[in-house]
C-alpha positions in Angstrom: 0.0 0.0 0.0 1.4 3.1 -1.2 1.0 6.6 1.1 -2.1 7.9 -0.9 -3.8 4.8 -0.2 -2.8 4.5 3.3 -4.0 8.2 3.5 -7.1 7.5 1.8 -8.0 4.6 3.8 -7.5 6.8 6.8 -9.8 9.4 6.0 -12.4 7.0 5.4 -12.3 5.5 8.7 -11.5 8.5 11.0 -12.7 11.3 8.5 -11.9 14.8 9.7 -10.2 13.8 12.9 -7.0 12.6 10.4 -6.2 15.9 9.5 -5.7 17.5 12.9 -4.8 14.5 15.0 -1.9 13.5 12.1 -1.0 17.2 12.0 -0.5 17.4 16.0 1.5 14.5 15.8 4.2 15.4 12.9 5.2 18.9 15.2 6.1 16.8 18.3 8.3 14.5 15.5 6.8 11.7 14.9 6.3 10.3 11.3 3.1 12.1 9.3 3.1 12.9 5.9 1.8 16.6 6.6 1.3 17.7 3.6 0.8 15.5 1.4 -2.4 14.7 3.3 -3.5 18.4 3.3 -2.8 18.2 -0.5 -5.0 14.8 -0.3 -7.5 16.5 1.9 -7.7 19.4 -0.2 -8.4 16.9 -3.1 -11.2 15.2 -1.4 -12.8 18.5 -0.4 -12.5 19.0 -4.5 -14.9 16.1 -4.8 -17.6 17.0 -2.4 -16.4 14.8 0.2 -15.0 17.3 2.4 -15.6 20.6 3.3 -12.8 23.1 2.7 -12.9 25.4 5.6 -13.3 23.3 7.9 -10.1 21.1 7.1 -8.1 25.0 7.4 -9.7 25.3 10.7 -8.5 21.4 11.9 -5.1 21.9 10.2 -4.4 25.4 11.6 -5.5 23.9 15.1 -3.6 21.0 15.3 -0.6 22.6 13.7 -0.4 25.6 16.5 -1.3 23.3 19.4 1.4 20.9 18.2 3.5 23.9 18.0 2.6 25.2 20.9 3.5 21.9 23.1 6.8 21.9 21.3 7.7 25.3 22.4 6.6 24.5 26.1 9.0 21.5 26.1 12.1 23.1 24.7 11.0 26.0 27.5 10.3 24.0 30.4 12.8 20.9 29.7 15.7 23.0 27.7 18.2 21.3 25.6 19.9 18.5 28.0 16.1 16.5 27.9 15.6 17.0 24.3 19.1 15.3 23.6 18.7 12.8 26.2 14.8 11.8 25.2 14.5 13.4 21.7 15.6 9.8 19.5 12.2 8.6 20.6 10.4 11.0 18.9 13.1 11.4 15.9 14.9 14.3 17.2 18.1 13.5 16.2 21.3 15.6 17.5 22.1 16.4 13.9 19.0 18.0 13.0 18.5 19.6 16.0 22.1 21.5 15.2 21.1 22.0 11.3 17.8 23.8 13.2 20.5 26.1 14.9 22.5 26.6 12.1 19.5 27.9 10.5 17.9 30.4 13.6 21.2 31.8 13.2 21.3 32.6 9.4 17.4 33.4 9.1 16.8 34.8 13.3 12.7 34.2 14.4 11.8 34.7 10.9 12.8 30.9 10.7 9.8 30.1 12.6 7.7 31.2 9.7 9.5 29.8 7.2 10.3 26.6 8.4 7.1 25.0 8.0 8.2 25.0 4.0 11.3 23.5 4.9 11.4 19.5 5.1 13.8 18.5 8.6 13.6 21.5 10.1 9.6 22.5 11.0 9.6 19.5 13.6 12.5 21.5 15.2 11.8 24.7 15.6 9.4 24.4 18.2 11.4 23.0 20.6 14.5 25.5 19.7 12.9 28.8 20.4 11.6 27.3 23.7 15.2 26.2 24.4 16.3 29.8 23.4 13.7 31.3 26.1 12.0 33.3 22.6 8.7 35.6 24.6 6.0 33.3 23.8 4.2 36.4 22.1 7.0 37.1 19.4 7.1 33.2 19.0 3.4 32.5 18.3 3.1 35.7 15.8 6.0 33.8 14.0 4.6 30.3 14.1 0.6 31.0 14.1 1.1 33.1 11.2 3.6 30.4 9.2 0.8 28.1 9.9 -2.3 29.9 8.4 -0.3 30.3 5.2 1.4 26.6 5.1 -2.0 24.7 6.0 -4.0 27.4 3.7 -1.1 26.6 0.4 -1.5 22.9 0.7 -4.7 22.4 1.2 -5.8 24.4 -1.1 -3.5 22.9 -4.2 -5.8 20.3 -4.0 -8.9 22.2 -3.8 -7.9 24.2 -7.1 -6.3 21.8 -9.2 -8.3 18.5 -8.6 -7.2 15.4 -10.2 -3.8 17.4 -10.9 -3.2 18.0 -7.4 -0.3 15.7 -7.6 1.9 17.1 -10.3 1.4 20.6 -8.5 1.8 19.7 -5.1 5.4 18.5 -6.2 6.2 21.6 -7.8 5.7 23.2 -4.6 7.4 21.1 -2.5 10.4 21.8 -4.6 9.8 25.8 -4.5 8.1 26.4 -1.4 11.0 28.3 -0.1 10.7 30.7 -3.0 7.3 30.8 -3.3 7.2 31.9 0.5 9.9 34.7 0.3 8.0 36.0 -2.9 5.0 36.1 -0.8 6.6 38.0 2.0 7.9 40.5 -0.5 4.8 41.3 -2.1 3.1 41.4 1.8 6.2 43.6 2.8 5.4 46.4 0.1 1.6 46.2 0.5 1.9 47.4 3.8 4.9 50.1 3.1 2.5 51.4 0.8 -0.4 51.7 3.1 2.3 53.1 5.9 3.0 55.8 3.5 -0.3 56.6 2.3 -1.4 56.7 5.7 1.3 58.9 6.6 0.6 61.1 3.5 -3.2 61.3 4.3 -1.8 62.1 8.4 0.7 65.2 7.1 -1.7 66.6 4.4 -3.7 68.9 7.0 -0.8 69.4 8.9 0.6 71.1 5.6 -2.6 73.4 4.4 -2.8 74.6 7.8 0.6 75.6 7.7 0.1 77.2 3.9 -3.0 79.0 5.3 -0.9 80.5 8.2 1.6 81.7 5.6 -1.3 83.0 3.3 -3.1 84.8 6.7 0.4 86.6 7.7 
């Protein structure tokens, strides 16, 4: 039995619960194809079978709650329990150190980007809980990452249907990119707003002043 079947045979005996449980399960390490099943999932919601908001909602939720516990382990148990414990749930010393390698090329913004990043999402979790990141700045990274990773994959197989396969490869291989083009075109949406609200904030300010000049 190949993984699609496996994943297909699971969503016909636990339905919805798949999605989130198998999602929960992958952050704390343990072996889930993630996204292929939301690529799956987005597939059957394609077909009728399932309903596409509600497999966002279950993804987002089991993907920030597995997050979430990650964080509080790596916080609460720091490094020496991770190392000592982590092979039982796949955390090998290696990847745990290319994890730290890459905090300290890409800083929090990892966090976000991570999820698109096969070997390191399961990690990073647990390393800005060792780290002591403020919870705050950690779940803007991480519940934000989510929404757009569970949203992306899910919804390859809601748009392209039957070709959900072909596509859902091509974005494993440029997720990355795909990603940091996003964040570009985010990044100067809101410059522009920042200015235009500045502009509309200093346009008063600058006919009073002309008015002043025109009164004297």
């Amino acid at each position: 039995m190949d993984v699609l079947e496996w994943i297909g045979h699971l969503f016909e005996s636990y339905g919805y619960s798949v999605l989130f449980v198998g999602l929960l399960l992958e952050f704390i390490a343990l072996p889930f194809p993630g996204e292929t099943t939301m690529a799956y999932s987005g597939y059957l919601s394609y077909t009728g079978a399932l309903n596409y908001y509600l497999l966002i909602i279950l993804a987002f939720l089991g993907t920030t709650i597995g997050m979430t516990i990650t964080y509080w382990i790596g916080r609460k148990a720091g490094l020496p329990f991770i190392q000592r414990f982590g092979k039982w749930v796949l955390l090998r010393p290696d990847k745990l150190e290319k994890t730290q390698s890459w905090f300290q090329k890409y800083g929090n913004g990892l966090i976000f980007i991570g999820y698109f990043i096969p070997g390191v999402r399961h990690f990073t979790g647990y390393f800005a809980g060792i780290i002591a990141l403020p919870f705050r700045k950690f779940a803007a990274y991480a519940y934000s990452g989510a929404l757009f990773w569970v949203i992306l994959f899910i919804s390859i197989g809601k748009v392209f249907g039957p070709q959900w396969d072909a596509v859902f490869h091509l974005a494993e291989m440029y997720a990355v990119r795909i990603v940091a083009f996003a964040g570009a075109v985010i990044t100067i949406i809101v410059l522009i707003r920042y200015r235009q609200r500045i502009f509309r904030r200093s346009t008063p300010v600058m006919v009073k002043r002309k008015e002043g000049e025109n009164t004297d």
